[in-house]
N, C-alpha and C positions, 0 to 999 in steps of 0.2 A: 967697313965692308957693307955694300947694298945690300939689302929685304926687297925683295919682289913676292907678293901673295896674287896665288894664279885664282880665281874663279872662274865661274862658269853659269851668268846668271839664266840664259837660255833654258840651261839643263834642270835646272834649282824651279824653276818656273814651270817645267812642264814637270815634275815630279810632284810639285805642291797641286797641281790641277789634275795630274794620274790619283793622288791618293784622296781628292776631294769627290772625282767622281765614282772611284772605288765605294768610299762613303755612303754616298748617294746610292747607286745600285744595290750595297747591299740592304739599306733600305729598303728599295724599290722592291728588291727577291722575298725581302722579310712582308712586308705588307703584301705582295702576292700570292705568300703560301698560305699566309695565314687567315687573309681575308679581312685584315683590321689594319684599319688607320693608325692605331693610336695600339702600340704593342708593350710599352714601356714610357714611363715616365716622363724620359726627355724626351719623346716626341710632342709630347698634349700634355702639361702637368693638368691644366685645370680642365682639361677634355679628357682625363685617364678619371679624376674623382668623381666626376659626373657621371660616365659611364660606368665605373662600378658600382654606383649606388644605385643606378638604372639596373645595371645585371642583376643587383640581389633583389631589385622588387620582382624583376620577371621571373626570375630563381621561384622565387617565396611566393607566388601567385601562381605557378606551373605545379608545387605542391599544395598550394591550397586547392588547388583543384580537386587534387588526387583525395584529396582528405576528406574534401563534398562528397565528392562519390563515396568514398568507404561509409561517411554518415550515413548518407542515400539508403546504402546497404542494409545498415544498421538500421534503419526507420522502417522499410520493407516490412525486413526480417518479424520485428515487435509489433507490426500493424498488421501482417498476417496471422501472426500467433492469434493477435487479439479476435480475427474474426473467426477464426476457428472456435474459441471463446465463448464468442456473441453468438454462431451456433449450436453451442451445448447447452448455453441457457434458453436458447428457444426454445429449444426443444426439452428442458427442466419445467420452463413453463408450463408448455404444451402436457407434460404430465402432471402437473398441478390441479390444471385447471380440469383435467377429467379427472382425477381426485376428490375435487372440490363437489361432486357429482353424486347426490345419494342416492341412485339406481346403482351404485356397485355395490360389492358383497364386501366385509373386511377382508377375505380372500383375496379379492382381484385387488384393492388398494394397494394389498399386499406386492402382488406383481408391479405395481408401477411405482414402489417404493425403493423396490430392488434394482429396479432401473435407474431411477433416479438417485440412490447413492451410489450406482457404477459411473452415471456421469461427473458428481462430483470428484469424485476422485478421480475421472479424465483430465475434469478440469484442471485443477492442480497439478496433473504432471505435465499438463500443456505448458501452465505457466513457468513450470523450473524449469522446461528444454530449449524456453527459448535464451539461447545466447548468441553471441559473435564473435569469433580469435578467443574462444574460450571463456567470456566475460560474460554474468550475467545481466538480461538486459532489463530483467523484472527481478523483485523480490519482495518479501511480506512488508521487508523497511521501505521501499519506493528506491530509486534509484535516478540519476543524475549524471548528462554525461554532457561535456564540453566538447565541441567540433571546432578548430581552428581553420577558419573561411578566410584570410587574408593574409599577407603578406606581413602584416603588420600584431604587433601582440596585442593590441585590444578589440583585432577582427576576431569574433568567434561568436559565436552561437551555443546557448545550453538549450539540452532538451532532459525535462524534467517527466516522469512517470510514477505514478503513483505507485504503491505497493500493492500488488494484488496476489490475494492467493482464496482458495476455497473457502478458508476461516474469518478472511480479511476482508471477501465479498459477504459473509452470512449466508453460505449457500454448503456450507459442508453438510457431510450426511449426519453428521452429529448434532447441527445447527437446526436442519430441515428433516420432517420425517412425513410422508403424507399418509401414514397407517399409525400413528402412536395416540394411544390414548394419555388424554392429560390427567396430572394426578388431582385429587380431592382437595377440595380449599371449603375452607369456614373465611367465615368473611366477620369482623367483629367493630361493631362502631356502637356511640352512646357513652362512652367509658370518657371519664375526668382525670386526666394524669396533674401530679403537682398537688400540694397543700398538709401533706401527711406527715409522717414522722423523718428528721432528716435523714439516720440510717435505719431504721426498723420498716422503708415501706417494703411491701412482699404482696406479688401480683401472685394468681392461679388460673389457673388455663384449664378448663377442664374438655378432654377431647380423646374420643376411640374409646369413651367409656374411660376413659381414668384420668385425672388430676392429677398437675404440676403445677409445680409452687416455683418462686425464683427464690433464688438468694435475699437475705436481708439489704436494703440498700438505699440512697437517696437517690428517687428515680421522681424527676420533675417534665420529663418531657416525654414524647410520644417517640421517638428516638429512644431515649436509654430506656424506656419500655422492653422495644424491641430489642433491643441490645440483650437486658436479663433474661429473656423469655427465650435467644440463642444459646446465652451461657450455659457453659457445661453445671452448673449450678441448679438450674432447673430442672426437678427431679419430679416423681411419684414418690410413693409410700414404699416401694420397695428399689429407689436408687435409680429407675430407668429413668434414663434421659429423654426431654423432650426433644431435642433436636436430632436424635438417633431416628425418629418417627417424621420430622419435616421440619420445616424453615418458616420462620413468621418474618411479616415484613412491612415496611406503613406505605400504603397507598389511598391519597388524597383523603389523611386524615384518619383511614381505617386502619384497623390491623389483621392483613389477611395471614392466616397460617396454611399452606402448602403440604401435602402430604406427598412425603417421599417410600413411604412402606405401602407393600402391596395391601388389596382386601379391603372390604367396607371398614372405613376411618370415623365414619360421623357416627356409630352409635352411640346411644343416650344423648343428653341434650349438652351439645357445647356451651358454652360459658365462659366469661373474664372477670374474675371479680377481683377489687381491692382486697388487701386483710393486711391489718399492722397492729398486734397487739391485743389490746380491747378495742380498738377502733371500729370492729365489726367488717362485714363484708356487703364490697359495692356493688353492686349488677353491673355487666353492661350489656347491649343490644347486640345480639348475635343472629345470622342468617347464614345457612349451611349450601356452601353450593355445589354441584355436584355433575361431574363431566360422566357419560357414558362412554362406550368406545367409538359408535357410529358419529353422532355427533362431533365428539371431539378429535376425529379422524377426518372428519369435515373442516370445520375449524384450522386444524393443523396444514390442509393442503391450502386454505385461505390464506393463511398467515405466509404460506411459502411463495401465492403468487405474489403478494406485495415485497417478499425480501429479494424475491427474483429480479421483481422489474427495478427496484435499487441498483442491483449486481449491474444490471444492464444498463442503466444510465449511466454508472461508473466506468463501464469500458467505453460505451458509447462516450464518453467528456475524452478520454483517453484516447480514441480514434480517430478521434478531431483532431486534438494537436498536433497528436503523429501527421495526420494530412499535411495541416498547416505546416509542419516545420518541412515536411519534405519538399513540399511548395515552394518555400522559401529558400531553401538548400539548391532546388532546381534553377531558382531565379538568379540565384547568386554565383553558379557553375556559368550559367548564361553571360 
C-alpha cells in the first residue's frame, strides 16, 4: 500500500518568518518603552555587565553627593557654633582686660566678674547644643566624623574636632575669677634634702605661728620632702594637720607652701628645718610672700587675658579646618 506525506513548504516558510518578525517587534516595543538597548542579557551579555557597573558608579556618586551636602550641613552647623564662641571670649577678654585696670574699686571688679562667669557658662551651653540628626558635633573627648565623597569605599573624607568645652578651654568661671584674691604663699629655699638618718629623717615647717613635724621617714629628695609635708602625718603639737591649712609644693628647686585657710597665715617667722634624733636642727632660707586683694585681683584679670587668648587660638585652629574641609566638601560636590 502507498505513503504519500502532503507538505506545505510555502506555508512552513512564511510562519518561520511571521514568528521571526514577531521576535523582532517585540523587541523593538521592549526597547521603546523602556528606553534601553540592552534590557536583558541576551541582548548585550557583555554590554548588560558594563553597564551595570556604570549604573552603580552613577547610583553611588548621585549619593555621594547627597552626603557632601549633609557634611556641608554638618561643617556650617559647628563653624557657626564656633563663632558664636569666638564672640563670647571677645568679649571675656574685653572684660579682663578692664579688670586688669587699677582705677576700679573691688566693687566694680566685682560686676565684671559676674559677667564674666555668666558668659562662661554661655559658653559651654553653646558648645553642648551644637548637634546634627541628634549627634553631637563637639564634646569635652573631641569628636570625629567620616563623610562618604565617592562612590567607591575608600572615597571619604574625616573631619576631626577638637574637644572643647569651658573646662577644656581654661576659661570656666571656676578656672578664671577677675575679683579673687590669691591666697598667702611662704616661699622656702636654702634647705639640703638627702644624707640623714635612712628612716628617722623628720622635716618641721613652722607657719601661722605654729609647727609641723612630718612623719619619721627616708626622705632623700625634694620630692618626698614634699610628699611628707602633704601627708596626713604632718601634724602640730596638738594633731592639727598641716595640710587641713594649705598645700606645699616644689617650684624650680623651692618649696612654696599655699595657704588654703582664710586670715593672716604668716605670723611669727616661718621656717624649715631638718631634725632626726640628735642630729639637731637645720635652717633653711625662708621669704614670706604675700598677695593683697587689689593687687592680686589685678593679677588674676592678667592671668585670664593670656588663658583667654589660648581659648581663642584654639577655636580659631578649629575654624580653620572647618573652612578648609567645607572648601573641599565644596570642591568635591563640583
Amino acid at each position: 500500500m502507498p505513503l504519500s506525506i502532503n507538505t506545505n513548504i510555502a506555508s512552513m516558510t512564511a510562519q518561520r518568518a511571521m514568528l521571526n518578525s514577531n521576535a523582532a517587534l517585540e523587541t523593538s516595543f521592549e526597547r521603546l518603552s523602556t528606553g534601553k538597548r540592552v534590557n536583558s542579557a541576551v541582548d548585550d551579555a557583555a554590554g548588560l555587565a558594563i553597564g551595570k557597573d556604570l549604573e552603580s558608579r552613577v547610583r553611588g556618586l548621585n549619593q555621594a553627593i547627597r552626603n557632601v551636602n549633609d557634611g556641608i550641613s554638618m561643617v556650617q552647623i559647628a563653624e557657626g557654633g564656633l563663632d558664636e564662641v569666638t564672640s563670647i571670649l571677645q568679649r571675656m577678654r574685653d572684660l579682663a582686660v578692664q579688670a586688669s585696670n587699677d582705677s576700679l574699686s573691688s566693687a566694680e571688679r566685682g560686676y565684671l566678674d559676674t559677667e564674666h562667669s555668666k558668659l562662661a557658662t554661655t559658653l559651654d551651653s553653646t558648645l553642648d547644643q551644637l548637634s546634627f540628626n541628634s549627634q553631637d558635633l563637639i564634646d569635652q573627648d573631641g569628636t570625629s566624623f567620616v563623610i562618604q565623597t565617592g562612590a567607591d569605599a575608600a572615597d571619604e573624607v574625616t573631619v576631626a574636632l577638637d574637644g572643647l568645652t569651658d573646662s577644656v578651654l581654661k576659661v570656666a568661671a571656676s578656672d578664671i575669677s577677675l575679683n579673687a584674691a590669691q591666697s598667702e604663699k611662704v616661699v622656702f629655699s636654702g634647705f639640703v634634702v638627702g644624707g640623714g638618718s635612712d628612716t628617722g629623717d623628720q622635716w618641721r615647717m613652722t607657719v601661722g605661728g605654729a609647727t609641723y613635724t612630718t612623719a619619721a621617714a627616708d626622705i632623700n629628695t625634694t620630692a618626698e620632702l614634699v610628699a611628707a609635708l602633704n601627708a596626713n602625718g604632718t601634724v602640730d603639737g596638738s594633731s592639727n594637720k598641716l595640710n587641713s591649712i594649705g598645700v606645699a609644693a616644689a617650684v624650680d628647686g623651692r618649696i612654696e607652701f599655699t595657704f588654703t585657710a582664710t586670715g593672716d597665715q604668716t605670723d611669727g617667722t616661718p621656717a624649715l628645718t631638718y631634725h632626726a634624733g640628735g642630729e639637731g636642727d637645720t635652717s633653711a632660707t625662708s621669704a614670706v610672700v604675700a598677695y593683697d586683694g587689689t593687687s592680686s585681683a589685678q593679677t588674676s584679670a592678667q592671668a585670664a587675658i593670656t588663658r583667654i587668648d589660648a581659648a581663642l587660638a584654639t577655636v580659631a585652629s578649629d575654624r580653620a579646618t572647618l573652612g578648609a574641609t567645607q572648601a573641599q566638601l565644596e570642591s568635591t560636590v563640583r
